[in-house]
C-alpha positions in Angstrom: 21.9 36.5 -92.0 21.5 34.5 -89.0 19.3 34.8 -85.6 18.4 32.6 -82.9 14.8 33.2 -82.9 13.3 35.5 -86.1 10.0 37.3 -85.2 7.0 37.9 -87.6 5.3 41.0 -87.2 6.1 44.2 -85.0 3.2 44.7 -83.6 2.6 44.5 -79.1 3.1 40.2 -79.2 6.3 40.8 -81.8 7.8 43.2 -79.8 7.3 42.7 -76.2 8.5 38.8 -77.0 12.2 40.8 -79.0 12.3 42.4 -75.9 11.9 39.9 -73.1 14.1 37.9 -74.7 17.0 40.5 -75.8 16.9 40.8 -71.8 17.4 37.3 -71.2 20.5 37.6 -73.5 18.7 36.0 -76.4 19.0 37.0 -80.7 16.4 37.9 -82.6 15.5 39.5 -85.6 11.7 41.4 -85.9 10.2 41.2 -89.9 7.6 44.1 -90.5 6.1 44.5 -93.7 4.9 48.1 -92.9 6.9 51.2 -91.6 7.4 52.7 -87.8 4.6 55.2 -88.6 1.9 52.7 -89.6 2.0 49.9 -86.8 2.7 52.7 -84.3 -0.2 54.7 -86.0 -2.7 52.1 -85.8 -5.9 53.0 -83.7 -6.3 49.6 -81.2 -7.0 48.9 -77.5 -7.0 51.1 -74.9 -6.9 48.7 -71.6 -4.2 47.1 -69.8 -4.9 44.5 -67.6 -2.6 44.8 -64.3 -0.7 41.8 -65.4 0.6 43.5 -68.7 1.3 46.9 -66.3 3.3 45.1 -64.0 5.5 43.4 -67.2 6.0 46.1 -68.4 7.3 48.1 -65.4 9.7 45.0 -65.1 10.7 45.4 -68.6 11.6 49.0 -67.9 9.2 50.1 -69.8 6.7 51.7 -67.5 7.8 55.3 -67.0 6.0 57.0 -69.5 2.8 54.8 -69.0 2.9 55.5 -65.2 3.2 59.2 -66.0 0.7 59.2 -68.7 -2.0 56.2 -68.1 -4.9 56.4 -66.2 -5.5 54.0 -63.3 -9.0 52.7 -63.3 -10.3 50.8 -60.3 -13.9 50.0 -61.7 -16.0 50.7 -64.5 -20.0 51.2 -65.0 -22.7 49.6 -66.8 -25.9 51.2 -68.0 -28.9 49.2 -68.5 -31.8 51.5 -70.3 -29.6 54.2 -68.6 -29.8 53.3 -65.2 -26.0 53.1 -63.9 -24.5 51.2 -61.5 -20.5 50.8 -60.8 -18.4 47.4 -60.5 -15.7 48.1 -57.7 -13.1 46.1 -59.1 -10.1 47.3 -56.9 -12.2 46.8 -54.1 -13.6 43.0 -55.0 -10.0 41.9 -56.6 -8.0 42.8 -53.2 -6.4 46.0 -55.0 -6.1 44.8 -58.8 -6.4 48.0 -61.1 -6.5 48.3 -65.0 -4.7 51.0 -66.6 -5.8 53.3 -69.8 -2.7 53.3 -72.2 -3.7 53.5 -75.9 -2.0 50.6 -78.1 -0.2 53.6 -79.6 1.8 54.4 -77.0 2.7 50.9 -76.1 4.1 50.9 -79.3 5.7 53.7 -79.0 7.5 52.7 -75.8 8.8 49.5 -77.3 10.1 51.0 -80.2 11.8 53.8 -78.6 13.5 51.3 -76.2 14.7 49.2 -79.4 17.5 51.3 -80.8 18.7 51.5 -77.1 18.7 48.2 -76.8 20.2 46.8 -79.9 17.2 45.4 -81.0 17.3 44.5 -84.5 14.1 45.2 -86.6 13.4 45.4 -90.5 10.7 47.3 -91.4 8.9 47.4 -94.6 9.7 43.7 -95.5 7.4 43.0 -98.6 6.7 39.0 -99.5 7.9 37.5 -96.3 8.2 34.0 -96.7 8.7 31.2 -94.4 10.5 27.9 -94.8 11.3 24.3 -93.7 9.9 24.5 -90.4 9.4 20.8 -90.1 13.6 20.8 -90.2 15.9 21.5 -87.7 17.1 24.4 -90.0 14.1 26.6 -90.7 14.6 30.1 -92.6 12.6 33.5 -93.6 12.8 35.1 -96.7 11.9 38.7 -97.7 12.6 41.5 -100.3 13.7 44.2 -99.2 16.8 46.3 -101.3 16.9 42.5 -103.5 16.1 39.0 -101.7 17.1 38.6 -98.4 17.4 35.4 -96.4 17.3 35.0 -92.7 18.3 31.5 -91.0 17.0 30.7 -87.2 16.2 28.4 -85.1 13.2 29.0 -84.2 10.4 31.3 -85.7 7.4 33.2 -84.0 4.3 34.1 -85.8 2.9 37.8 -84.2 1.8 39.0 -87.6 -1.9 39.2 -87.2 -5.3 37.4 -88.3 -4.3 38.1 -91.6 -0.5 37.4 -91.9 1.5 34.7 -93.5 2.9 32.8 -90.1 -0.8 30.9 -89.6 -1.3 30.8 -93.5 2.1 28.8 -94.2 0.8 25.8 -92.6 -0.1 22.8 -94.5 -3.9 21.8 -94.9 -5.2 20.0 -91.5 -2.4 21.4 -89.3 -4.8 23.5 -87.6 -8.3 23.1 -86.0 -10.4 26.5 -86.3 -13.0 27.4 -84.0 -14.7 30.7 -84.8 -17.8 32.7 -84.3 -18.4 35.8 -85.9 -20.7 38.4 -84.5 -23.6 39.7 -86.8 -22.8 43.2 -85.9 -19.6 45.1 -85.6 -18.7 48.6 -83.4 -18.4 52.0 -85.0 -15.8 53.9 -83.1 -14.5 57.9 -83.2 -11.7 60.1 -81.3 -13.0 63.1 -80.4 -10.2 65.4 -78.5 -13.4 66.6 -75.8 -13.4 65.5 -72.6 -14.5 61.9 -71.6 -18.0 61.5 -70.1 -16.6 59.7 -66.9 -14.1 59.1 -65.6 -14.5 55.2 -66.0 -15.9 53.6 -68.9 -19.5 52.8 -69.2 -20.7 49.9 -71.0 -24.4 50.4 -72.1 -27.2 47.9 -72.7 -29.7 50.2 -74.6 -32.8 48.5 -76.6 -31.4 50.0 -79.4 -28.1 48.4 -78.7 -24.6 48.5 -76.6 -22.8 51.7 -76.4 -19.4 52.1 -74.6 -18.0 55.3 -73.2 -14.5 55.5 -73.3 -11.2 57.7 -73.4 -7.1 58.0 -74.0 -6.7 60.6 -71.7 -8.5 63.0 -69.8 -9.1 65.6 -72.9 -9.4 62.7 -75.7 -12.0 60.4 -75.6 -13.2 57.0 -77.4 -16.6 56.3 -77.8 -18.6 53.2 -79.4 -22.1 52.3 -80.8 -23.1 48.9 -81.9 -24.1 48.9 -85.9 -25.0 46.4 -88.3 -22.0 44.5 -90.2 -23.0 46.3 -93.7 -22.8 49.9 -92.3 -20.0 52.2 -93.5 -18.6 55.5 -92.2 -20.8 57.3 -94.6 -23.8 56.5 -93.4 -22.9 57.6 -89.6 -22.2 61.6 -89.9 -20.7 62.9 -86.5 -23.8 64.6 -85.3 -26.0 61.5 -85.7 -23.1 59.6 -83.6 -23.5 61.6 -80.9 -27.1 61.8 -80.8 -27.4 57.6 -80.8 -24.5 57.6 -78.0 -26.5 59.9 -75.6 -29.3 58.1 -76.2 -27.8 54.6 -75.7 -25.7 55.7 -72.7 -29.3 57.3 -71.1 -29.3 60.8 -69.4 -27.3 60.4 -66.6 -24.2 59.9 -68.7 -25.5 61.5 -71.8 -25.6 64.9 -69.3 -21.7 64.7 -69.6 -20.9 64.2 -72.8 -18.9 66.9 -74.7 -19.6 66.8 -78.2 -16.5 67.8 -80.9 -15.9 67.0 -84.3 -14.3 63.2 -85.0 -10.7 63.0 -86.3 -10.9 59.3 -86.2 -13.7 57.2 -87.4 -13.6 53.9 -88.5 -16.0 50.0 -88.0 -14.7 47.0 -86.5 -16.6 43.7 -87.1 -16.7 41.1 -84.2 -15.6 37.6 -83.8 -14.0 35.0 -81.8 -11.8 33.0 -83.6 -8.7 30.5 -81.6 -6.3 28.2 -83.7 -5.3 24.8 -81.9 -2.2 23.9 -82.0 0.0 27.3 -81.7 2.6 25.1 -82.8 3.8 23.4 -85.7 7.5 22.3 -85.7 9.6 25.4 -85.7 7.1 27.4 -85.7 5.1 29.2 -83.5 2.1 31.3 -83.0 1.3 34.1 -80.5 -1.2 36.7 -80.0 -3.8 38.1 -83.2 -2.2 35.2 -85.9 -3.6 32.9 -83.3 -6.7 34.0 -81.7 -9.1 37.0 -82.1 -11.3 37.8 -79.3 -14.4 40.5 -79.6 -13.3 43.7 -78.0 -16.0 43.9 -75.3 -13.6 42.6 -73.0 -10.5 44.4 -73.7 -8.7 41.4 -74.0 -6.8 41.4 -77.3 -3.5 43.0 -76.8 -3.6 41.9 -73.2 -3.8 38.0 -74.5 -0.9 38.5 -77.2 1.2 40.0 -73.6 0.3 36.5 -71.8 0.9 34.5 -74.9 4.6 35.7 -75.1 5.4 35.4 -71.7 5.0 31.5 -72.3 7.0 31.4 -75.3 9.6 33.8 -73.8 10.1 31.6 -70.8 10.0 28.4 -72.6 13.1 30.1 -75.1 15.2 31.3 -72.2 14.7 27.7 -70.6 16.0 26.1 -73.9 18.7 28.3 -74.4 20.1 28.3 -71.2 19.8 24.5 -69.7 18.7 22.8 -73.2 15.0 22.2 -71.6 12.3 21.7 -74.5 9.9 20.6 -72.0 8.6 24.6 -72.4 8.4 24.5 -76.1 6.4 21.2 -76.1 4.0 22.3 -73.5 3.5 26.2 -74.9 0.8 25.6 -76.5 -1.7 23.7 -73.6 -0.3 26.4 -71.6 -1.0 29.5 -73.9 -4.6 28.1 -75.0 -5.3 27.4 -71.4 -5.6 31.2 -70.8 -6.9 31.9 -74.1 -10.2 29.9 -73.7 -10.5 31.6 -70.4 -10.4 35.2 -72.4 -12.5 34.1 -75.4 -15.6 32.8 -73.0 -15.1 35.9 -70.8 -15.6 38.4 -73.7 -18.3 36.2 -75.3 -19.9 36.4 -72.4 -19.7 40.0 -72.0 -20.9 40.5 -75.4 -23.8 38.5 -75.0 -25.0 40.5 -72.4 -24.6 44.0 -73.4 -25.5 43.7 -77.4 -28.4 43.5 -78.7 -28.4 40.7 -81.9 -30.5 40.6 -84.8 -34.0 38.3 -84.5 -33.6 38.2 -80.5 -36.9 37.0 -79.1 -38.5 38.6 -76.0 -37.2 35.6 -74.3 -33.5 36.9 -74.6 -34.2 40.1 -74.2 -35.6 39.6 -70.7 -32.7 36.8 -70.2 -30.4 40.0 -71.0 -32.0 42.4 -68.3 -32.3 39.2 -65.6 -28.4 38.7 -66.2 -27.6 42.5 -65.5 -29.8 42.6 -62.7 -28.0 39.9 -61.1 -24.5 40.7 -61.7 -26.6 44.4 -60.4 -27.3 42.6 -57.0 -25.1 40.2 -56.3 -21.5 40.9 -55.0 -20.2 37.0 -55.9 -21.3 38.0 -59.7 -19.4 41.5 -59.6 -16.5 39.8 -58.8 -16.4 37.2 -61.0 -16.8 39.8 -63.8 -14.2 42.2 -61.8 -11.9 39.1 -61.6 -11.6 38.4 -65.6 -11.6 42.3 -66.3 -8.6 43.3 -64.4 -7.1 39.8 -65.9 -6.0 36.2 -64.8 -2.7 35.7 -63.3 0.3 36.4 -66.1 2.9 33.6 -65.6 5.9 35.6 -64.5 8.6 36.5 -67.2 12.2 35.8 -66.3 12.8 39.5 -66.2 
């Protein structure tokens, strides 16, 4: 089998870059090691920044999220339970976010793949890659015997833990990382949300955020330790340390319901440097993990692909590596910009084991500014909604 470019990993980074680049007349071949029903299945972020919503609509893939998502022009933050709301539409000149589970995006994109004569190869066990220091690089996989897929070119959008980043030989890479000494203990509840706009609680007992998927589903959070399992958090104690943490006001609207999804998410930050070693490239969770305070992790795997797509279609078109060689700066560039602005979120809204009084009250004297000061709202309002998406040719 042959392909111009052969794509690790079918998840949002995989398959919006099979798609942009399908359009722009280019082959490629996706490698899953799952099924449809798992990657589509899995429970994952909820925000899209109006960079990725604007993508997508020039994909044509924006009907059923227009129909179905829910256009947010600010969200709230609770400190102790006192709420206050950042106008983000209003400080950005217009810039929205929209509320379109993962799930669906995924479901859009594979929908629009048979269509499109996109080809994809799911459950691919022991996916292997090779010579990527050549000119002739290759993938190998079992699936119905050993199969064998030659390519120019091969894209890494198989996760933290996939085999793209792992392949590459000792000292390739430099790591930067910080793990987060606490993680989030999520459930979907089908009730009603408590707002309609998320609130991000600072509690003393620790950050809270109130969520949703649409308006009769909703997401919620709570902050835990790292060791905690599922076990240990019964729905009706859930509830009872959200409404505390989110504080009266919002804790007034809350519909309790039983859980039907319940699961514990550690934190960290974590980037890669180079996303690029010979043939090979890296885009999206293989290269960079970023805490979910933010809502920046699918949104960064959208801005990473972009790059890579428009350095591809230049190659292929005029013969202009000057895209390839330069992906990398250019992805990382935006990729620092995410990481600091969801540590920084984190840091103010969490509550970390051993904090002094001293950072407690540096907490509180951060929200009060970003409280009182309209040059602070929209900075924050700025990096929620997202930084500028370098334009796909599409």
């Amino acid at each position: 089998m042959k392909t111009k470019v052969a794509i690790i990993g079918a998840g949002p980074a995989g398959m919006i870059l099979a798609h942009l680049l399908k359009l722009a007349g280019i082959e490629t071949t996706v490698l899953e090691r799952r099924d449809r029903a798992y990657v589509e299945g899995r429970v994952r972020a909820g925000i899209l920044e109006q960079g990725t919503v604007q993508l997508l609509d020039r994909m044509g893939l924006g009907e059923r999220m227009r129909s179905r998502g829910l256009v947010h022009g600010g969200t709230k933050l609770a400190i102790d339970g006192d709420i206050f709301r950042i106008d983000m539409q209003a400080l950005t000149g217009g810039a929205t976010v929209m509320v379109y589970g993962q799930q669906e995006v995924m479901h859009d994109l594979f929908e629009a793949a048979g269509p499109r004569g996109l080809n994809l190869v799911f459950d691919a066990a022991d996916v292997t890659i090779h010579d990527i220091d050549t000119d002739a690089p290759f993938v190998t996989w079992t699936k119905n015997g050993e199969q064998r897929l030659e390519c120019d070119f091969i894209v890494g959008c198989d996760g933290f833990h996939g085999v793209s980043r792992a392949c590459l030989p000792e000292g390739a890479l430099s790591i930067f990382e910080r793990v987060y000494p606490f993680g989030w203990l999520g459930i979907l509840a089908d009730v009603p949300p408590a707002d309609h706009e998320l609130i991000y609680a600072n509690h003393e007992r620790g950050f809270a955020l109130a969520s949703m998927r649409s308006p009769t589903r909703s997401r919620y959070y709570v902050q835990c330790g790292a060791d905690e399992h599922i076990d240990q958090w019964p729905d009706e104690k859930f509830w009872d340390e959200l409404c505390l943490r989110l504080g009266a006001e919002a804790a007034a609207h809350v519909t309790r319901g039983p859980s039907f999804e319940k699961s514990i998410a550690p934190l960290r930050s974590f980037v890669a440097e180079p996303l690029r070693h010979g043939r090979l490239f890296l885009a999206g969770d293989s290269a960079h993990i970023v805490p979910p305070t933010g809502a920046k992790g699918m949104n960064l795997a959208v801005a990473d692909v972009v790059v890579l797509a428009e350095a591809l279609q230049n190659f292929y078109a005029m013969g202009d590596e000057a895209g390839l060689q330069t992906y990398s700066a250019r992805a990382l560039a935006r990729v620092w910009k995410a990481e600091r602005f969801s540590w920084w979120f984190t840091s103010i809204t969490h509550r970390f084991p051993g904090m002094s009084g001293f950072d407690r009250r540096m907490q509180q004297a951060e929200l009060a500014y970003i409280r009182g000061s309209q040059v602070a709202q929209a900075s924050l309002a700025e990096n929620y909604v997202g930084l500028p998406l370098e334009r796909a040719h599409v």
